[in-house]
Every structure is written in structure tokens, then in C-alpha cells.
KOLMAR-936008 format. One record per residue (C-alpha): residue number from 1; residue in one letter; x, y, z. Coordinates in steps of 0.001 Angstrom, whole numbers, plus 500000, padded with zeros to 6 digits. Layout:
<pts>
{NUM "A" {X Y Z}}
...
</pts>
This chain:
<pts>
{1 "X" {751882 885495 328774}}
{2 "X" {753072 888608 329356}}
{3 "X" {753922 888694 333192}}
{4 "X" {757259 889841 333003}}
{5 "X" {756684 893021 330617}}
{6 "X" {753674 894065 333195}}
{7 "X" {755622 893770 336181}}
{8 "X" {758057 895830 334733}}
{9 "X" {755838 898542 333297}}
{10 "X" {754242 898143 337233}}
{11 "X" {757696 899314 338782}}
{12 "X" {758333 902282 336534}}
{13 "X" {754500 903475 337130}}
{14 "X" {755131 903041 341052}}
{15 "X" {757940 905180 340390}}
{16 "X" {756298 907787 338704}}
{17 "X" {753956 907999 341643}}
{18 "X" {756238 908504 343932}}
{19 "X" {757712 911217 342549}}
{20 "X" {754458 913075 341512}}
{21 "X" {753582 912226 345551}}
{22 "X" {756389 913877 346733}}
{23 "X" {755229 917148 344245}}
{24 "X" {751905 917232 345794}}
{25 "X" {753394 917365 349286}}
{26 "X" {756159 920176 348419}}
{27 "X" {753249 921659 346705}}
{28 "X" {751112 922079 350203}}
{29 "X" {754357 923261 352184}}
{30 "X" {754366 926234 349799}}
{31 "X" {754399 930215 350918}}
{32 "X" {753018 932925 349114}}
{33 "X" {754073 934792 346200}}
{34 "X" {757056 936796 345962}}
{35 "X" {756444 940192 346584}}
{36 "X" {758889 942636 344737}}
{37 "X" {758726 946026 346504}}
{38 "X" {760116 944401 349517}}
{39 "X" {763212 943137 347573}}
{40 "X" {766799 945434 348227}}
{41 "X" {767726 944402 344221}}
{42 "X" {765667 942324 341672}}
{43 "X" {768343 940388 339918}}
{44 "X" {766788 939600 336210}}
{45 "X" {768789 936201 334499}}
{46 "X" {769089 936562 330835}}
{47 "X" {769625 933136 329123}}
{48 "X" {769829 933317 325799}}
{49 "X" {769507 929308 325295}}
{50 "X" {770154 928113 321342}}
{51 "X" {769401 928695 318059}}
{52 "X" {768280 932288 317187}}
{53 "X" {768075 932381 320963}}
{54 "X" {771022 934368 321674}}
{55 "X" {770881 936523 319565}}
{56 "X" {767050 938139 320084}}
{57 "X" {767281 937546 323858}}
{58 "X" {770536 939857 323723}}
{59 "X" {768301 942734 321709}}
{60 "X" {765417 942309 324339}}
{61 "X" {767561 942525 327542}}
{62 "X" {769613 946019 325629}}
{63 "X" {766311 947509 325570}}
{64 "X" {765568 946139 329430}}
{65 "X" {768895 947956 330179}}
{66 "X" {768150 951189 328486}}
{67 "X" {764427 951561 330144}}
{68 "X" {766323 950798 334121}}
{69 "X" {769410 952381 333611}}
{70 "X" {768657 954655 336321}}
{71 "X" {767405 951233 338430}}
{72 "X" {770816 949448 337451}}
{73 "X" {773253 952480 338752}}
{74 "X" {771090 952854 341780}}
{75 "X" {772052 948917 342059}}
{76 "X" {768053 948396 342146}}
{77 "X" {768208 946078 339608}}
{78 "X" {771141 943938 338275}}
{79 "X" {771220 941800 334252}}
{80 "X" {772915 938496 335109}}
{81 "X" {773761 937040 331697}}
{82 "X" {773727 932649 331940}}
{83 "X" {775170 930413 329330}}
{84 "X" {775457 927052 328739}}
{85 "X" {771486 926339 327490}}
{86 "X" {772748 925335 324584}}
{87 "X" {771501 921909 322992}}
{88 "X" {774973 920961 322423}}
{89 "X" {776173 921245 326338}}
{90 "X" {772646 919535 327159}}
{91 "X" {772960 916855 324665}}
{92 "X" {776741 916509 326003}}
{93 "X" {775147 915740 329573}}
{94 "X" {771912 914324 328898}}
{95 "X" {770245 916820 331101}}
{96 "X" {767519 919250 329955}}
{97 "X" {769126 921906 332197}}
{98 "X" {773331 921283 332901}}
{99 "X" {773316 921935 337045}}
{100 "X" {775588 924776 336668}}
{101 "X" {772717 926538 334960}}
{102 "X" {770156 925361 336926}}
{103 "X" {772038 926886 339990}}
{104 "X" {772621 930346 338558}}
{105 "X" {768932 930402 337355}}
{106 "X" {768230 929612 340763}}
{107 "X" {770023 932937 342260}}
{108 "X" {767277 935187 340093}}
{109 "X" {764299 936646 340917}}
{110 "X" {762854 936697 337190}}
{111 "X" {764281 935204 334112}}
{112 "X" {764578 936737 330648}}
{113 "X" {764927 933007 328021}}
{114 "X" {765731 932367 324900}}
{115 "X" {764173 929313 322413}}
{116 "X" {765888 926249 323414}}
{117 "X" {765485 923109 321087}}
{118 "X" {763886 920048 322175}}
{119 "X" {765087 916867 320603}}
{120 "X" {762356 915270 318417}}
{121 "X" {762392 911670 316611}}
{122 "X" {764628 911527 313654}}
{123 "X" {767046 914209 315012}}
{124 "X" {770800 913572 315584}}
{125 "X" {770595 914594 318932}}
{126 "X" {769512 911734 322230}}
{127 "X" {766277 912296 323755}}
{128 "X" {766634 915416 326353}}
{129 "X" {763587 916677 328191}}
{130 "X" {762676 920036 327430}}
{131 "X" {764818 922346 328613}}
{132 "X" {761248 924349 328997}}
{133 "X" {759344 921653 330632}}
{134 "X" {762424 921193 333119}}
{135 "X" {762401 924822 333843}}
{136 "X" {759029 924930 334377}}
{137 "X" {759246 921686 337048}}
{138 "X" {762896 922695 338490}}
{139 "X" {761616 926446 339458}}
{140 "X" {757882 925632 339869}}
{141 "X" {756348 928032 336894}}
{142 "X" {752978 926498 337384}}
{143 "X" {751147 929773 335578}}
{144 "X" {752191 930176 331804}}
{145 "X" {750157 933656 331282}}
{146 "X" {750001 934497 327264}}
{147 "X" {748038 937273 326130}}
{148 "X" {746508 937927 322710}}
{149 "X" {745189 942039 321683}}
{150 "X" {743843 942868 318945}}
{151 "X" {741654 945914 319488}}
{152 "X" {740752 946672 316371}}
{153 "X" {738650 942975 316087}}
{154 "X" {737619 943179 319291}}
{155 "X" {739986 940452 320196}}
{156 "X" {741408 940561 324290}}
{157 "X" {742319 937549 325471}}
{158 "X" {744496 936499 328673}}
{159 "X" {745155 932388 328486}}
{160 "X" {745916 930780 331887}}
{161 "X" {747788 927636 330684}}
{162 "X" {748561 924687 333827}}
{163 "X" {752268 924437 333304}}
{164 "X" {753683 921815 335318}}
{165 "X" {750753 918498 335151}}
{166 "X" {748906 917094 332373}}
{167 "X" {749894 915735 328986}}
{168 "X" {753686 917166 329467}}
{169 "X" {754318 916013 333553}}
{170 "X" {755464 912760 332750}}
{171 "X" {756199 912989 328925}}
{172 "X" {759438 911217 328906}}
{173 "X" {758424 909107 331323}}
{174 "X" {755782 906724 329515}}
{175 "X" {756264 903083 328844}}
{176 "X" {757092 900712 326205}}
{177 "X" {755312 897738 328183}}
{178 "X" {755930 895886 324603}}
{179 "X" {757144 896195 320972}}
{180 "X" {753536 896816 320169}}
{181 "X" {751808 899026 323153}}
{182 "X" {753093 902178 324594}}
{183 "X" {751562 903962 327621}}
{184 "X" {752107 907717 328168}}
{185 "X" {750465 908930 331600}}
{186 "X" {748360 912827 332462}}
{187 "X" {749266 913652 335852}}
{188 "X" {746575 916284 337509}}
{189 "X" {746643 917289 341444}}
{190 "X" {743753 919129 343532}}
{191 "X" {747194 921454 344442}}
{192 "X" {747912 921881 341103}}
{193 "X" {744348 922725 339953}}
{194 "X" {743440 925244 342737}}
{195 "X" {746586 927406 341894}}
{196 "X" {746326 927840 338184}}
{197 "X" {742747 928282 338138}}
{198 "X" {742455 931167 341080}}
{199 "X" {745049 932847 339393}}
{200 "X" {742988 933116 336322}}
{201 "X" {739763 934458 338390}}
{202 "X" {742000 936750 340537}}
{203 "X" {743799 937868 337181}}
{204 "X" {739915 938944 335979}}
{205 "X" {739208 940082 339371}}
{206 "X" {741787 942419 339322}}
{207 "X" {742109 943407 335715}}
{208 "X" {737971 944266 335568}}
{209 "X" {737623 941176 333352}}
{210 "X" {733919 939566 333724}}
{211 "X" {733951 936168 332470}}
{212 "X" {736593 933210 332812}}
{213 "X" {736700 930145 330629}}
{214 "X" {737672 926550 331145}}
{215 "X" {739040 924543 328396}}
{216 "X" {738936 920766 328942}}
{217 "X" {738170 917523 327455}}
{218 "X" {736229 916191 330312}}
{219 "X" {733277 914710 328434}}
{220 "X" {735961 911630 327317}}
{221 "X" {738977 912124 329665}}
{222 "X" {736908 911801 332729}}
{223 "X" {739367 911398 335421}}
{224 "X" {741777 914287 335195}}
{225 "X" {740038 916925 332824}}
{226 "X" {736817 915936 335299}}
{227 "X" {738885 917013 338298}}
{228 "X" {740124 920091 336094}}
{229 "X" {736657 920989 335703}}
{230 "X" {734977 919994 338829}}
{231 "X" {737490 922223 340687}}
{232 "X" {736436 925177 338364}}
{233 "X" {733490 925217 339109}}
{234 "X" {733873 924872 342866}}
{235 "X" {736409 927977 342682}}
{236 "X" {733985 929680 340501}}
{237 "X" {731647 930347 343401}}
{238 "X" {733874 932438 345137}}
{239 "X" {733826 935000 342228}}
{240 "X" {730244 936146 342356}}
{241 "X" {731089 938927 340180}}
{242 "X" {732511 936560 337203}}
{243 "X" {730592 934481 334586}}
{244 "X" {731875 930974 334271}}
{245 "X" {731519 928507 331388}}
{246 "X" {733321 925620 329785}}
{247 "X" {733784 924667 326354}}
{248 "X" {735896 921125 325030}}
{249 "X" {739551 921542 323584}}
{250 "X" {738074 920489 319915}}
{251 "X" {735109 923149 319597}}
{252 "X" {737345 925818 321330}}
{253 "X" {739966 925556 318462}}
{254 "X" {736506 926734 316173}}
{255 "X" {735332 929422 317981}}
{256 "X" {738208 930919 318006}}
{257 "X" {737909 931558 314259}}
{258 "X" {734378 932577 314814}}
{259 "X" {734630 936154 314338}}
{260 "X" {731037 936508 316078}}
{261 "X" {731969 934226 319456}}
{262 "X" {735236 935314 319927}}
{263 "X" {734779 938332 321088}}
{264 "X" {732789 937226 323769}}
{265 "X" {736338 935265 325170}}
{266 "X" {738210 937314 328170}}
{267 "X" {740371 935134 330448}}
{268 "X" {740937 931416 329631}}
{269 "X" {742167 928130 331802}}
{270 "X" {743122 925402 330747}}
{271 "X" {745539 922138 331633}}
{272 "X" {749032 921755 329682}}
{273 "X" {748268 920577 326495}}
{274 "X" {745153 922191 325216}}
{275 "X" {746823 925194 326744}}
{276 "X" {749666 924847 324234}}
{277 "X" {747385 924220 321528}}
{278 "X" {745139 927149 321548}}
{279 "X" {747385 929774 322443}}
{280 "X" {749617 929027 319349}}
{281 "X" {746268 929045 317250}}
{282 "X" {745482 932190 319124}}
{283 "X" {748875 933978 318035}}
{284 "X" {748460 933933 314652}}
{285 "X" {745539 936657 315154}}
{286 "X" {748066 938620 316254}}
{287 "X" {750738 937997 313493}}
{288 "X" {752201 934572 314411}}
{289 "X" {753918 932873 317586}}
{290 "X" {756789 935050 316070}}
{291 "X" {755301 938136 317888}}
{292 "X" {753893 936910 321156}}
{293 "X" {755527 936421 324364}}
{294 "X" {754677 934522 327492}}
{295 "X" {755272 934350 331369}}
{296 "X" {755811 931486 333435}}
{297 "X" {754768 932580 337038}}
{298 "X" {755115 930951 340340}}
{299 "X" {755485 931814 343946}}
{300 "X" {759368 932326 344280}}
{301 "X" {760371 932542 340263}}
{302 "X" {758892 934044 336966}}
{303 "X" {760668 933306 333715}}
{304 "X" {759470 935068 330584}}
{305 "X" {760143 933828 326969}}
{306 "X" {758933 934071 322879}}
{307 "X" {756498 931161 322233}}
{308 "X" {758509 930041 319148}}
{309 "X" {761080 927731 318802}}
{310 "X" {764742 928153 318414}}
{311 "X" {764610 927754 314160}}
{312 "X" {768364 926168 314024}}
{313 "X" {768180 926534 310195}}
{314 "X" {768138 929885 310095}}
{315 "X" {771349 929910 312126}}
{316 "X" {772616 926926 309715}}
{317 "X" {772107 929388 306989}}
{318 "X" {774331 932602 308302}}
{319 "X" {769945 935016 308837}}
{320 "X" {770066 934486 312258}}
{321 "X" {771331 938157 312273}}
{322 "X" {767777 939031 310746}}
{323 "X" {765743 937017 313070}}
{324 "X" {762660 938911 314682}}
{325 "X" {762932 939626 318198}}
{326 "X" {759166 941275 318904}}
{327 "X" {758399 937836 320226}}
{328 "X" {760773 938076 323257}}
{329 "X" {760819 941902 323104}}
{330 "X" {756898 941458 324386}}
{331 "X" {757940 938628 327023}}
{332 "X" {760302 941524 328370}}
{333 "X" {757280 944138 328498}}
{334 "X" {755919 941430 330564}}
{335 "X" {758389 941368 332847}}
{336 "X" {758664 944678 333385}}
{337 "X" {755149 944745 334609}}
{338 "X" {755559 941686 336761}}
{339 "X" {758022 942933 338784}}
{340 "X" {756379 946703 339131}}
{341 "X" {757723 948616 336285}}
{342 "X" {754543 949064 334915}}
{343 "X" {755084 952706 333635}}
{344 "X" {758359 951396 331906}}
{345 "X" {756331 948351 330216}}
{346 "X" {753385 950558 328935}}
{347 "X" {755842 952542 326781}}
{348 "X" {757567 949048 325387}}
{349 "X" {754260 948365 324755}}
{350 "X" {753384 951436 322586}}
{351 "X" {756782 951283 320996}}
{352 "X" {755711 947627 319844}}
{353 "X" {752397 949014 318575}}
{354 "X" {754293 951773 316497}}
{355 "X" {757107 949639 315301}}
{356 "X" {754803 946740 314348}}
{357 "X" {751640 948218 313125}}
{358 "X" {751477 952278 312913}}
{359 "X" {754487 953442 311528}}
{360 "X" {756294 950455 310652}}
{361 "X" {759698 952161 309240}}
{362 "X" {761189 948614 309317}}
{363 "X" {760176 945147 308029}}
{364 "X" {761627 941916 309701}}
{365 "X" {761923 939442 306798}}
{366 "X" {763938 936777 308709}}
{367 "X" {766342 937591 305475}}
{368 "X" {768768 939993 304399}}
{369 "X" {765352 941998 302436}}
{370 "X" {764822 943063 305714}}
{371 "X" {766212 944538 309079}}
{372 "X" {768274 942599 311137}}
{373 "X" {767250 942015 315262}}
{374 "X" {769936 944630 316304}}
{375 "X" {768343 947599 313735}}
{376 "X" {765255 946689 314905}}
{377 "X" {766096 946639 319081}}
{378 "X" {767600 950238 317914}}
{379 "X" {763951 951655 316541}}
{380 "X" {762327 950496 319422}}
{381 "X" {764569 952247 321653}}
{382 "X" {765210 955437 319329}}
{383 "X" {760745 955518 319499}}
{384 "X" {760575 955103 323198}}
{385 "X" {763314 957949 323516}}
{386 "X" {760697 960363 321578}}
{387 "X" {757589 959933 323395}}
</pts>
């Protein structure tokens, strides 16, 4: 009866394997990780992408500039500012990232990015990938590293979210094999398993941490999340020194709340989509996704980024001037560490800490009742300048 529509639905799904094929071989010719000290100049991209984008990223990569100004004359380190993320241009091409972009991104070591918007139903624009998702596939970012502190609730937590497989690999690549039944498909690879999990355990190996959790839905999605597991575990044993455990995407999302268990939480893995989940739930302990940043890590590029979106209303409504820029401010403390300016990120750090909770001279409103991203940018800076 239906011969035709599953034939069809066959050939796209033999297409999706061969591209996810050809991954998992480009994925076992790969070197190791970049090393930075070895590097004549670390060129940073700044992309400010769309919305409220432009206008934090530009704050964040001013106060980048003022902490390496002696690293920029010495020609150490060089800004290269990259337009042309804009939804507008990517709608206009129907590509998540125009190839002009792409190429420049390509000629950086580490990438400072804006919020980019990603075309949802209902929305005037045609249905672009995510420009984030594309990144994250074009340059490899297989390790999206978030970190949540709270001291004062005893709250430390490093999530090691899969980046590139799962829920999001194939997302606009699903089937309509009829008017009535739609197929979406969860990619998962040994490759891509083994990476982002011993990157969590040699995080905690590194960083002193003593126990790594796996997030998963393995007890119902028994194929993938089971391999996602099963290879936890097997990595586990080469970490003596760690406690493992598991808990489900569902009960994870509780204990979180749980004022008594959470503590308990250090360093967390987990596949694409209960990754995105819980560290949004695990932002608002610190204050929102408004004031958490993120890093996307691979072997040959890093790109760091706020965890928000790109909030076109408020740039429909003349505030984007007042939007709050600690988000990406705290992706470029990140960077700064990733790439061995460690000293320089501890006191971005301690600014943030001042600015946002001790002394707290300004108030970001997202409205004209409170400072706008440039005053802001300027008492982080003026702080750092007096310690």
C-alpha cells in the first residue's frame, strides 16, 4: 500500500548513512589536540552573529583586547572581527553558515560568537540549520564544556555535553514518509562516545574532581543511550581514582533541585539533547542562561559563546543597547583559559564575581532602568584595572 513512500523514506535514510559513515572515518584519521604554546600567534575570530549578538560580543572582545594588549602589540595574539552570521544573509542563502564565513572561521584558532537565531515553525524565515549545530559539525566542536559555581550552596558543576551526534546530528534531516508519520533519527558512534566521555574523566583527573556522572536514557532508548553508557563504563575503568555512576535524563532534571543530592554532582556527561536540557535547568542556579557561557572544544578549533538566544525583540524594540553581556563576557574568561591565559581569566573571573554579586554598582535590566552592555563592559574593565 504504501511501497512507494517507503522506498523513498529508504533512499534518504541510505543517505544519511553515508554521510554519518564518512564522519566516523574522518573521525579515526584525527590528530591530537591543538596545543597553543607552540603557536607563533593565536588568531581569536569574533563573530558577533544576530540579534543582541553584536552588540554584547563587541563588549566581550573590548575587554579581551584590554586584558592582551601587551599580547596584541607583541603580535602574539590578533582579534579578527567576521560578519555576515546574520539570519538575514543565511536566510538569503539557505545555508546555516554563508561559505565566506565558514572560510574565515576556518583561519582561527578559537572563536569568540554571538547568539544566532534558528528558524522555528511559524517564523517568516525558511528552515536553516542552526547556525550552532553547523558550527559545531563544520569545525568538529564535539566537547560543549558549561560550568555552573555557586559556592555559597555548595553547587560546582562542570557538564560535558556530546555536541556533534544524538538528537541534533540529523535534525533537519528526518522524514515525512507520509502526511501522517514522521521519522527523526539519533545518530551515536563508538568515535564519538570515546572522545566526549575521556574528556570529562581527564577534565576531573586533572582538575582534582572525584566523581563523573553519566546522563542517559538507556533504560528505554536502548540502542544509542546503551552504547553511551556501555562505553562509560568501559572508560570508567581506566580512572581508578574516580567514582562513576549513572542516573536517567528525567530523575536528573529532580535532583538537581534537590538541595541535599546536588551537592554531591562534580563533572557530568551526557549525549546532545539531555545535555542541552540540564545545563539550561542548571543555569538558572546561577542567575539564568543570561549569565553563563560555554565552550565548544575540539582537536583543531574551540569556539566559545552565551547559552542564550539572540532575543530579536529586544532589538525590534530600540534595548538592545541595554542587553546583558555577562553571558558571553564568561564564555570569553573561558577562552582565555583555554588558550593559556589563565592568570588573565582568573581576574575576569573575579571582576564577574564583584560586578554581579559583591558590589554590584550596576544593574542590567535589559531596559533603559538599567545600564546598558557598553557601561557595564566599562565596570568590568575599570574593576580589573584596580585589583
Amino acid at each position: 500500500m504504501y511501497e512507494k513512500e517507503i522506498e523513498s523514506a529508504k533512499e534518504q535514510f541510505g543517505k544519511l548513512l553515508e554521510k554519518q559513515l564518512k564522519r566516523v572515518e574522518a573521525m579515526k584519521a584525527q590528530g591530537d589536540f591543538i596545543d597553543y604554546s607552540k603557536l607563533d600567534k593565536i588568531v581569536i575570530g569574533v563573530c558577533g552573529g544576530d540579534g543582541i549578538g553584536p552588540r554584547i560580543t563587541h563588549e566581550a572582545a573590548r575587554i579581551i583586547e584590554f586584558l592582551l594588549k601587551d599580547e596584541i602589540k607583541k603580535g602574539k595574539v590578533e582579534l579578527k572581527y567576521i560578519d555576515g552570521l546574520t539570519i538575514e544573509r543565511r536566510a538569503e542563502l539557505l545555508k546555516a553558515i554563508p561559505d565566506d564565513v565558514l572560510a574565515e572561521l576556518k583561519t582561527c584558532h578559537v572563536i569568540l560568537k554571538g547568539p544566532t537565531t534558528t528558524p522555528r515553525k511559524g517564523d517568516p524565515w525558511p528552515n536553516v540549520e542552526s547556525a550552532n549545530v553547523a558550527m559545531r559539525k563544520e569545525l568538529d566542536l564535539f566537547a560543549n564544556v558549561r560550568p555552573v559555581r555557586i559556592p555559597e550552596q555548595g553547587i560546582d558543576w562542570t557538564f560535558y555535553r556530546e555536541n556533534t551526534e544524538g538528537g541534533y546530528a540529523a535534525g533537519k534531516e528526518g522524514v515525512n514518509v507520509t502526511e501522517d508519520l514522521g521519522i527523526d533519527f539519533t545518530v551515536v558512534t563508538s568515535q564519538g562516545c570515546d572522545r566526549i566521555i575521556k574528556a570529562a574523566f581527564e577534565f576531573a583527573k586533572a582538575n582534582g574532581k572525584t566523581r563523573v556522572t553519566a546522563v542517559t536514557k538507556a533504560n528505554i532508548i536502548k540502542t544509542t543511550d546503551g552504547k553511551f553508557l556501555d562505553t562509560f563504563y568501559r572508560i570508567a575503568k581506566d580512572y581508578p581514582g574516580i567514582t562513576c555512576d549513572d542516573w536517567y535524563i528525567d530523575i536528573m532534571t529532580a535532583k538537581l533541585v534537590d538541595e541535599k543530592r546536588r551537592r554531591d554532582f562534580q563533572v557530568v556527561v551526557l549525549p546532545n539533547l539531555y545535555g542541552d536540557i540540564i545545563t539550561d535547568e542548571a543555569a538558572e542556579f546561577q542567575g539564568g542562561v543570561g549569565t553563563a557561557g560555554s565552550a565548544n572544544i575540539g582537536k583543531r578549533y574551540a569556539m566559545f559563546e552565551a547559552i542564550h538566544g539572540s532575543a530579536p525583540r529586544m532589538v525590534a524594540e530600540g534595548r538592545d543597547i541595554y542587553a546583558d553581556p555577562c553571558s558571553v563576557i564568561r564564555a570569553a574568561a573561558m577562552l582565555l583559559a583555554h588558550i593559556g591565559y589563565n592568570k588573565e581569566a582568573d581576574k575576569l573571573y573575579k571582576a564577574l564575581d564583584i560586578c554581579t554579586i559583591t558590589e554590584k554598582k550596576l544593574v542590567m535590566t535589559g531596559r533603559d532602568t538599567g545600564a546598558t552592555s557598553e557601561e557595564f563592559a566599562n565596570y568590568i574593565m575599570d574593576t580589573i584595572s584596580k585589583m
